[in-house]
N, C-alpha and C positions, 0 to 999 in steps of 0.2 A: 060118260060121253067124252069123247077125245075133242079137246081142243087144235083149231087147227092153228097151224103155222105157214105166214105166209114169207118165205124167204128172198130176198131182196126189197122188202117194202120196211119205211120206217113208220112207227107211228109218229103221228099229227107233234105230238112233245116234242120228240126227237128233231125233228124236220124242220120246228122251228128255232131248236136251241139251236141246229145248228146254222140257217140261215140269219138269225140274228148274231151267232158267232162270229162267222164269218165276211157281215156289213161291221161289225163293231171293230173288228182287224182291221180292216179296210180305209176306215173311218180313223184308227189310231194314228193307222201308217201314212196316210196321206195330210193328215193333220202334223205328224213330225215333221215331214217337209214341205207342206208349207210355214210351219215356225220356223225352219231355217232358210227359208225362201225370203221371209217375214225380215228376219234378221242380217241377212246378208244388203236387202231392201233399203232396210233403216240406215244401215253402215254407208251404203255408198249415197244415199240422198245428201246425210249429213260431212261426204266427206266431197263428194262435186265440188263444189264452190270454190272449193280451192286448185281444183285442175282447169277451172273454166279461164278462156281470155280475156284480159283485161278489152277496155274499150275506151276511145273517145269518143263522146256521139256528138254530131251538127250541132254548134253555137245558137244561142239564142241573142239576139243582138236588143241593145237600146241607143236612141237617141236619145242623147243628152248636149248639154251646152258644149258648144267646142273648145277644149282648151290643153293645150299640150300637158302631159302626165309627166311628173313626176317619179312617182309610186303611184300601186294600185296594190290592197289588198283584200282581204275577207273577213269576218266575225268568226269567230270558235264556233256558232252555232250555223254558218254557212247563211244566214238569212241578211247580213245586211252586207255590200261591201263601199269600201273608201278608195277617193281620187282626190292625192294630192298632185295639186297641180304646179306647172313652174311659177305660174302667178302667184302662188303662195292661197291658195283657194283649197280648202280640205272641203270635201263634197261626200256626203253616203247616200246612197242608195239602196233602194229594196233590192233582193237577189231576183223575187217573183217578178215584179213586172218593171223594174229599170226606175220606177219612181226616185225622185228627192226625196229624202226626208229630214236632211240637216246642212247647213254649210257656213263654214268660218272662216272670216279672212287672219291670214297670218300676219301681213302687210309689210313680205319678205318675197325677193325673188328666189326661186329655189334653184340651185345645181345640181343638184344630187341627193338622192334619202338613201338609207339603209335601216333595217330595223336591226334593234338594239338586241332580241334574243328571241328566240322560239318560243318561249315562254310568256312572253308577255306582249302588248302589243301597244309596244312603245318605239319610237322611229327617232332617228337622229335626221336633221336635216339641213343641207349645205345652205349658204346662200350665195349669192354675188361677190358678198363683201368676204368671205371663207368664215365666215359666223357661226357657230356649229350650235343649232334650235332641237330641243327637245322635246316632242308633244306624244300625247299617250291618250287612246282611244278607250272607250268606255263605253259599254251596250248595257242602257236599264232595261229592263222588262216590267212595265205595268199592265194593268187592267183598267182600261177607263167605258164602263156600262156592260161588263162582262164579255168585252174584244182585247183582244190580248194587241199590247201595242209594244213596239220598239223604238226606244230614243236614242240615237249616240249621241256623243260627249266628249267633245276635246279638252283634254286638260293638259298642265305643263308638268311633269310630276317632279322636275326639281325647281329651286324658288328661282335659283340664275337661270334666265330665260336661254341666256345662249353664250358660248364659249367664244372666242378669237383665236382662229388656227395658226394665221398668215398666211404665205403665201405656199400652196400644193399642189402640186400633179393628181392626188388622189387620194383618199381613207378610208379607215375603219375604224370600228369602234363596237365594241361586246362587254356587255353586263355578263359577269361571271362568278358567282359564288360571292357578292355582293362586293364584287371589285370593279369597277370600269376604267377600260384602258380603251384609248383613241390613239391612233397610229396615222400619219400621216406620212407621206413621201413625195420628196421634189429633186430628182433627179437620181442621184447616189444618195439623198440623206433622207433620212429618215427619224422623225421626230416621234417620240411617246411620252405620254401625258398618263397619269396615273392615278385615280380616287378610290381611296380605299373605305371601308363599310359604308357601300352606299345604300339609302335607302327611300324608295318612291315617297314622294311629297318634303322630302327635306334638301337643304341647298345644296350643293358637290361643293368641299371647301379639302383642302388638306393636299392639294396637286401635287406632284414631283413631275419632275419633268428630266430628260433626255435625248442628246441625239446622236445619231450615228451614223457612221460611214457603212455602206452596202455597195457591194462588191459588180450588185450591176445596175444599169440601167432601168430601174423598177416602172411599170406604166401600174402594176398592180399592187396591191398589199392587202396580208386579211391577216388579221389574228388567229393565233393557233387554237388548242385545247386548253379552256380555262385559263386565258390569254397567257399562257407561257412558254408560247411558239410566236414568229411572225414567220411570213410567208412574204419575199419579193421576188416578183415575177415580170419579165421583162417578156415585148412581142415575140422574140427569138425562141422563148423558152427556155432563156437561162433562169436560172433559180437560186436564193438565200435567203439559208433557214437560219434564225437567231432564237437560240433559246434564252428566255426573261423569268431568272430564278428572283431577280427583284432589278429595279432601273441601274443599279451599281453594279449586277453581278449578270451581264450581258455576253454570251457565247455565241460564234458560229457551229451550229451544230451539222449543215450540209451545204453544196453549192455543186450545180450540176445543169444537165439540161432536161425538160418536161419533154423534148419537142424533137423530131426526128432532122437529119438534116436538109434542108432547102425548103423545111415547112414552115409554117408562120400560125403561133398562137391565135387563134381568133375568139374566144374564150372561155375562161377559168373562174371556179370556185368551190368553195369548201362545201364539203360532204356536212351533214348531223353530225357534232360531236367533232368537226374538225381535224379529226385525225386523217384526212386524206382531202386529198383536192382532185377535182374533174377536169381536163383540160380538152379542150376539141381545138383542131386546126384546121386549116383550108382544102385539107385531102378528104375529109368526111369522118376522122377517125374522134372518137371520142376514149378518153383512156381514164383511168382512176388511177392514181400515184397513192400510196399509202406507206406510211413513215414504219420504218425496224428500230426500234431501238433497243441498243444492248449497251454494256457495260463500259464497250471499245469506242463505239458508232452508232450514228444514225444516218441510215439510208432511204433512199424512195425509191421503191421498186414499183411499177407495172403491173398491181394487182390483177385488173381483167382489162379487157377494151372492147368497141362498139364501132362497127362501122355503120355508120348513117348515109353512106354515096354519096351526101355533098355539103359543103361548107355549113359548120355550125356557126348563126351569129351571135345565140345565147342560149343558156343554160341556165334553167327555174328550179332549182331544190323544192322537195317538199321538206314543211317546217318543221315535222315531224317523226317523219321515216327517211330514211337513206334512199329513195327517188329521189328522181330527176326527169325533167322535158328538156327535151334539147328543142331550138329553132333556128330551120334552116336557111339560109336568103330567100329563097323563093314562099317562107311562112310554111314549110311541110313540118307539122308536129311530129315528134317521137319521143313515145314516153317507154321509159326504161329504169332496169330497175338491179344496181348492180352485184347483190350477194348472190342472187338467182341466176345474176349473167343473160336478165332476158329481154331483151324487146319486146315489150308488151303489144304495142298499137304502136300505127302511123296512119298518119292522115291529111291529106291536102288544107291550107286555108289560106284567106286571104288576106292575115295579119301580115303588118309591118313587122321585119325581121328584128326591125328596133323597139319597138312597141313594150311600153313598161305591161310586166304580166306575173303573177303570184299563184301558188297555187295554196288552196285554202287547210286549213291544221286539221284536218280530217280529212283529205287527200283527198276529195270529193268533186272539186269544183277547180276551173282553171278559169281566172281574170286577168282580160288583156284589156287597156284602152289606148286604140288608136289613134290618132294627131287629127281623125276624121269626125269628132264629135259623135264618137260610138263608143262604147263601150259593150261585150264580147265576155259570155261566160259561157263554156264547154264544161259538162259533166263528166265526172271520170269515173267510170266502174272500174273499180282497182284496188278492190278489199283487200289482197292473199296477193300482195307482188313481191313477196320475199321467196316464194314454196313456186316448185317447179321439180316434176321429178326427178332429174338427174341431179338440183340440190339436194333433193333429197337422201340420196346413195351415193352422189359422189364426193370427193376432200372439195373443201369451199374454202378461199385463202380471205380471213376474214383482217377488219385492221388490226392491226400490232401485232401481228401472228406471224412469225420466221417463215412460216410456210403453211401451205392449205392444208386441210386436217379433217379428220371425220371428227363433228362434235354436237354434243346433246348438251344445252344449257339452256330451259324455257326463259331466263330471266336473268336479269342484270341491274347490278345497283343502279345506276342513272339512263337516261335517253341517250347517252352519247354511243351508247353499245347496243347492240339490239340481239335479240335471242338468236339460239342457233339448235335449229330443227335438224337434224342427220340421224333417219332412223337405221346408218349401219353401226356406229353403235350399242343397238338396243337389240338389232337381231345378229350380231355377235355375241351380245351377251346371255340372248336365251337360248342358242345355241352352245353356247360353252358351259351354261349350267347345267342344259339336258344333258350334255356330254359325261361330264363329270360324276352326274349324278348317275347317270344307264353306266358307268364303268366302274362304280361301287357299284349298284343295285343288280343288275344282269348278270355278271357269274356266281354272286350269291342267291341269287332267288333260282334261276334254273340250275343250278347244282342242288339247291337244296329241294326242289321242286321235285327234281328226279330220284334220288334218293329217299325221298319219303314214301311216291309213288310205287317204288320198283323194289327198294330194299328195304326199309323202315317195317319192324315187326306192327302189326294192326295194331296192340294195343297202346303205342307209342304213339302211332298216325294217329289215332283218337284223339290223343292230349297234344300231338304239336301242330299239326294243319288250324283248328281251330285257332287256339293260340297265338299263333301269325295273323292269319284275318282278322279277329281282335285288331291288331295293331293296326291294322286300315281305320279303325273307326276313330284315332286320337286325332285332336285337332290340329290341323299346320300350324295354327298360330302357339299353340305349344311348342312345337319340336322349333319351327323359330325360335323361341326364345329362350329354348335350351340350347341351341344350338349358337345365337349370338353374344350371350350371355353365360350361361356357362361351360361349355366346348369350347369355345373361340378364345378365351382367356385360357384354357385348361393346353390349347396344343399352341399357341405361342408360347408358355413357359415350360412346357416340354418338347420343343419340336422334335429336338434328335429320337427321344424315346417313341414317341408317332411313327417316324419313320423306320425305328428299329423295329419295331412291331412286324411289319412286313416283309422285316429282315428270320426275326426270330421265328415266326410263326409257320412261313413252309419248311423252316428247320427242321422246326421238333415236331411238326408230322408227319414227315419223312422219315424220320429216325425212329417214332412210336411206329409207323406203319413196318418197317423195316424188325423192328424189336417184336411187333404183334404176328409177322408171318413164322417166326421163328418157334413160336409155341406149340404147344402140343395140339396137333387136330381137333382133339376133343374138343378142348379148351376154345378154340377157334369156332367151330360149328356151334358149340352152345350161347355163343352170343351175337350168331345171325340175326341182323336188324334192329342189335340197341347198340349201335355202332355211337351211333350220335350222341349217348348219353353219356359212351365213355369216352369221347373228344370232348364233351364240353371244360370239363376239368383243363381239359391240356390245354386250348384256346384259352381259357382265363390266365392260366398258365406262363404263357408267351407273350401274355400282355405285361402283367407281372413283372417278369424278368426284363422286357422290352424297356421299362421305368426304372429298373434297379440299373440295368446298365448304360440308360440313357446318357446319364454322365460322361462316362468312359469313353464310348463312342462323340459324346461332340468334343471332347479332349481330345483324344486320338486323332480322329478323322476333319474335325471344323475349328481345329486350334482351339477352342474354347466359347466359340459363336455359330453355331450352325444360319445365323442371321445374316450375319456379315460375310460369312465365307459363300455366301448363294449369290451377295451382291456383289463381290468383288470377284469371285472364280466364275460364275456362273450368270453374274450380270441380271440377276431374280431379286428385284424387289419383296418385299414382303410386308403385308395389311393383317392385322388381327381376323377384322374377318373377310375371308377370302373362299377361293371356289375350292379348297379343302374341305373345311367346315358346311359350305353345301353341298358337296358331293355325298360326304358322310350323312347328315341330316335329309336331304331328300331324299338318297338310296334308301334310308329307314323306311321314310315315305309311300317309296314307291315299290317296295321290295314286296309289301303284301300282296297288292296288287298280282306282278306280275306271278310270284309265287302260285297265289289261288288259280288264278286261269294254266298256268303251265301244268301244274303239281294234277288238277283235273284232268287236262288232255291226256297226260301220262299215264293216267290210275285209270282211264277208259279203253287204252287201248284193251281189243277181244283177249280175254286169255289163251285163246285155242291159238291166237298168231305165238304167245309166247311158249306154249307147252308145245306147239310144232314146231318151233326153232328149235328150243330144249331137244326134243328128241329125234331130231335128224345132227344133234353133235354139237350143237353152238354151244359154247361156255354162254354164262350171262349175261357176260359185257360183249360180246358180238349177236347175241340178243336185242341187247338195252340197243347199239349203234345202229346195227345192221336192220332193226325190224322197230322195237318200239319208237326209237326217236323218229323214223319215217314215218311211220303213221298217227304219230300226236305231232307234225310237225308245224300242220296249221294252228292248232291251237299253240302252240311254242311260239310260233310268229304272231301271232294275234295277241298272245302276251305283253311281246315285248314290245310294239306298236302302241298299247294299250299304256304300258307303264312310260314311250318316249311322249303322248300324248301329253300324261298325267304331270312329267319332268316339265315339259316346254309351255304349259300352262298353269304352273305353278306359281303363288304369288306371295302369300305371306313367310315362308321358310326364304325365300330369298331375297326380301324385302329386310327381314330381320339378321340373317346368318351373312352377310354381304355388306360391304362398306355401300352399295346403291350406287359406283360411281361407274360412268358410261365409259368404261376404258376397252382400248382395242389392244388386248393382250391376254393371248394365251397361256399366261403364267400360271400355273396352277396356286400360289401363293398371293394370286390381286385376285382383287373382287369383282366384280361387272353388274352392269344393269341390265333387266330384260323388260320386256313388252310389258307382263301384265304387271308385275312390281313398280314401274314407270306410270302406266294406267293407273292402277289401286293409288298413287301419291299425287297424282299430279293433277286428274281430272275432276276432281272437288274445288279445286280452287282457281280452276279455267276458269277463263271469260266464255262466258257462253259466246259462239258464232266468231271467237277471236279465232285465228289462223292457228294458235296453240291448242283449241279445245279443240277445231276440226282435224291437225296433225294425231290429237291421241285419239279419235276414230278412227282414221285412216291405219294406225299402228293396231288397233284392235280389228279392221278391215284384214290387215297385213297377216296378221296371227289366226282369226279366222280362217282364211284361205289356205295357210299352211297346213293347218291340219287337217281341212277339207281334204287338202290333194293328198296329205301322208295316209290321213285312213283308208282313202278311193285306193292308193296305191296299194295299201296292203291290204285291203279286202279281193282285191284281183289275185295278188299274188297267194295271198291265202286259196284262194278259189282252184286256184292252179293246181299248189300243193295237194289239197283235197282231192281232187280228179286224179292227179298222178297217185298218190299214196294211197286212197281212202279205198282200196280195192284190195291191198295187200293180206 
């Protein structure tokens, strides 16, 4: 009996392998993008915060006893804050609801406070008599029935209660590297007082003292950086800078004006770290002055400036960061923030323009108290006021910096410098490594790509195609550190012979190819497609010889230093390891890669395209040009996309073959920094939610997206190619 057959029906097996084939595709495919839906997700939640606006939001006011302020400031932990008052009356307060909770008489009238350092929260303070009182705040934290309670604590922290200034116009005074120096000024003179290792709870003994002639009219003075700057500043905005190498050995180091003509100072003070001053005058302009100093000179130049539209009456540093709040007569806040160059917030209030007011050591909180028996605290959302995107891409003129500059440094010895975020930089240098690396890797991988497919006899292709892709499976972090360890010692102490390499090598296979046509046909035809095995000899060859006569050549040609003759003819630095030693080492890297995807596209084109070329008269190579490269041309492009992919996301060969430094120079002998190399080193030892861990999202956001757009881009162009070619 004949079975039948029912053609176009599947069986029930069939019908479901293939329906569950085709939901499990489905199911894959929509699953990959949502993980990079997922991904791109994550990258920008964690990198917001740092593009969002800062904010002042609505004061929260307390009634308290009325008594004109002194000083006003805050606890390190934002919960308690202090009013000293003129009466000589220290008062704290809870931040939550305006509460007392401590108060000491001094049994002092006060003139004037200033605190003593950033660091500490220890206040110097004037009296009537010019008496200069010391007292230093202290927050206990106990438990008393498992309520967590706060005590402050006024103590004197040296044993001499108070200093005798005599008679002044004005002072300062800063604790620095355990030096305190006080500065007064009474007209043109200008007195300083000098204790040296001082230390909280022992007495200040060991004084010098001096005084000086000053060039103007000073209403102002502040101590420079690590007091060995003064600053006098007259309404007009003339200016004299004294540098203090010690009381004996006292320089003018500048004299000039802050202040534009027919304007008038209306107030000045120093940045974090001192090295610049903030001046605002009665036209609304707020400017930052930051000191040059070189070997000749020290100047103050006009780092950035801030117009605020109307008269500023003060200027509240944060004690922390290089912020600032300006206040303008009429009480309209504006908080700003200069390395960003930004105007964060502004906002109307109804604070006295005079009104003592602090803002707290975690930039958080703003305290003002009014002559009205209030006291006024405003919240400041102001996490990320250094990061602003055009800081981030453009040159930032940071202090003591000749001029503005692209720069990557998450970190700095002290407070007095603050980090610098500029990720051109970093995607200069993973553009300059992919560079480097695709101009070794690309004409060796599709040259050899083609030649294996198209010429190379089979049983060669057997043994060297695999053999390559092999080389894909070694680890980066080897060829790093073969590469910065021993390559990068090997082509600093030969460089001339490196570079004769390049010299010798299309030499002698010009000359063998030239010596090989000249052979007898036979001889010729019988070693079609093991071409390769007899150049490898001569490539060892050229290298060989490229080292014997290395010498020669940097005698000859580099007087005897190929090093010095780059720097001084050619103005080329030169770093052990540089984007030399990664171009060589990643093109290894990257070479299988693209090799495998080309060397395939090649070896598929149809034979019938190649034997109908053949026999309508094409030699081979108008073959190879004319017919195979067009139609493997997407895969040739999809190669080499594949292998700049592979370049520009690379991270431990360039982390190890590279000096790692964020330079903007395309020297092929300096080193650079890229994205993920920067990432792999830097983000382990972030602060979690610090504006440094959210910048190296944002730089892994950055890189992300590049290669999003470069593969869209050439998966199009790919697509193209296919349509146009794939029909040939």
């Amino acid at each position: 009996m004949q079975k039948e057959i029912h053609v176009g029906r599947l069986s029930p097996r069939r019908h479901w392998t293939n329906v569950l084939t085709r939901y499990t595709v489905g199911v894959g495919g929509a699953a990959v993008i949502g993980a990079i839906t997922l991904i791109f997700a994550y990258l920008l939640w964690v990198v917001a915060p740092i593009l969002l606006p800062a904010e002042i939001t609505a004061p929260t006011e307390y009634r308290v006893v009325e008594r004109p302020a002194a000083l006003v400031d805050v606890s390190e932990n934002g919960e308690a804050m202090v009013r000293i008052s003129e009466t000589g009356i220290v008062e704290f307060f809870s931040v939550a609801d305006g509460s007392g909770i401590a108060a000491y008489d001094l049994g002092s009238t006060i003139v004037k406070a200033k605190r003593l350092s950033p660091l500490v929260d220890t206040y110097a303070l004037l009296d009537n008599n010019n008496n200069l009182l010391f007292v230093k705040t202290d927050y206990i934290v106990d438990f008393d029935g498992g309520q967590r309670r706060l005590s402050p604590k006024l103590s004197f922290p040296f044993s001499n209660r108070s200093i005798p200034l005599g008679p002044l116009d004005n002072f300062d005074v800063q604790l620095a590297d355990d030096d305190l120096v006080i500065a007064t000024v009474r007209g043109s003179q200008v007195s300083l007082t000098r204790f040296k290792n001082v230390e909280i709870g022992y007495r200040l003994s060991g004084s010098a003292q001096v005084t000086l002639a000053s060039t103007v009219q000073a209403q102002e003075v502040f101590l420079g950086p690590r007091n060995q700057w003064i600053y006098l500043l007259s309404k007009s905005g003339e200016i004299d800078v004294l540098g203090i190498k010690s009381l004996q050995r006292v320089s003018r180091l500048y004299q000039g004006s802050l202040a534009p003509k027919g304007s008038t100072i209306t107030a000045v003070t120093p940045v974090l770290g001192r090295y610049s001053l903030l001046t605002a005058n009665d036209q609304g302009d707020i400017v930052q002055w930051g000191a040059l100093v070189n070997a000749n000179e020290t100047r103050f130049v006009a780092l950035r400036s801030f117009d605020v539209e109307q008269s500023v009456a003060q200027l509240i540093t944060e004690p922390r960061r290089k912020g600032f709040l300006s206040v303008a007569n009429d009480g309209e806040l504006s908080l700003l923030y200069p390395t960003s160059g930004r105007l964060l917030d502004q906002r109307p209030s109804n604070l006295p323009a005079s009104a003592p007011m602090a803002i707290s050591p975690r930039s958080n909180l703003l305290i003002a108290a009014p002559h009205d028996g209030l006291i006024t605290a405003h919240s400041l959302d102001n996490k990320h006021p250094e990061i602003s995107w055009s800081a981030l891409w453009t040159e930032v003129w940071y202090e003591g910096y000749e001029e503005p500059i692209f720069s990557w440094q998450s970190s700095s010895a002290d407070n007095d410098f603050e980090p610098k975020f500029s990720l051109t930089p970093l995607a200069f240098g993973t553009m300059k490594a992919a560079f480097y690396a695709l101009l070794f890797a690309v004409p060796i991988a599709l040259m050899g790509a083609i030649y294996t497919a198209y010429f190379m006899a089979p049983a060669m292709r057997a043994l060297v195609k695999p053999g390559i892709e092999i080389m894909a499976a070694l680890p980066t972090v080897i060829l790093g550190f073969l590469g910065g360890l021993w390559l990068a010692p090997i082509i600093e102490a030969n460089l001339s012979s490196v570079l004769s390499i390049f010299v010798f090598m299309p030499l002698l296979l010009f000359a063998f190819a030239l010596a090989w046509s000249l052979l007898p046909e036979k001889i010729v035809h019988s070693t079609t497609g093991w071409y390769g095995l007899i150049v490898t000899p001569l490539i060892l060859g050229s290298v060989y010889l490229a080292f014997q006569f290395g010498p020669f050549f940097e005698n000859t040609f580099f007087g005897g230093n190929s090093r010095a003759w780059f720097l001084e003819v050619l103005g080329l630095s030169y770093d052990q390891r540089n984007a030399l030693v990664v171009g060589i080492i990643m093109g290894l890297a990257v070479i299988p890669t693209i090799f495998s995807i080309a060397e395939d596209a090649v070896y598929a084109v149809p034979t019938h395209l190649v034997r109908g070329s053949l026999a309508l008269g094409a030699t081979p190579w108008q073959t190879l040009v004319k017919v195979v490269l067009l139609t493997a041309s997407p895969g040739i492009f999809s190669a080499v996309m594949i292998g700049m992919g592979r370049a520009v996301g690379e991270t431990m060969i360039v982390l190890m073959a590279t000096g790692n430094t964020p330079l903007m120079d395309f020297n092929i002998f300096e080193g650079m920094r890229t994205f993920a190399a920067n990432i792999a080193v830097e983000l382990p030892e972030s602060e979690v939610d610090s504006s440094h861990y959210r910048i190296l999202f944002l730089a892994a956001l950055v890189l992300f997206l590049f290669t999003f757009v470069l593969n869209t881009v050439a998966e199009v162009v790919r697509q193209r190619l296919r349509r146009r070619y794939g029909s040939l």
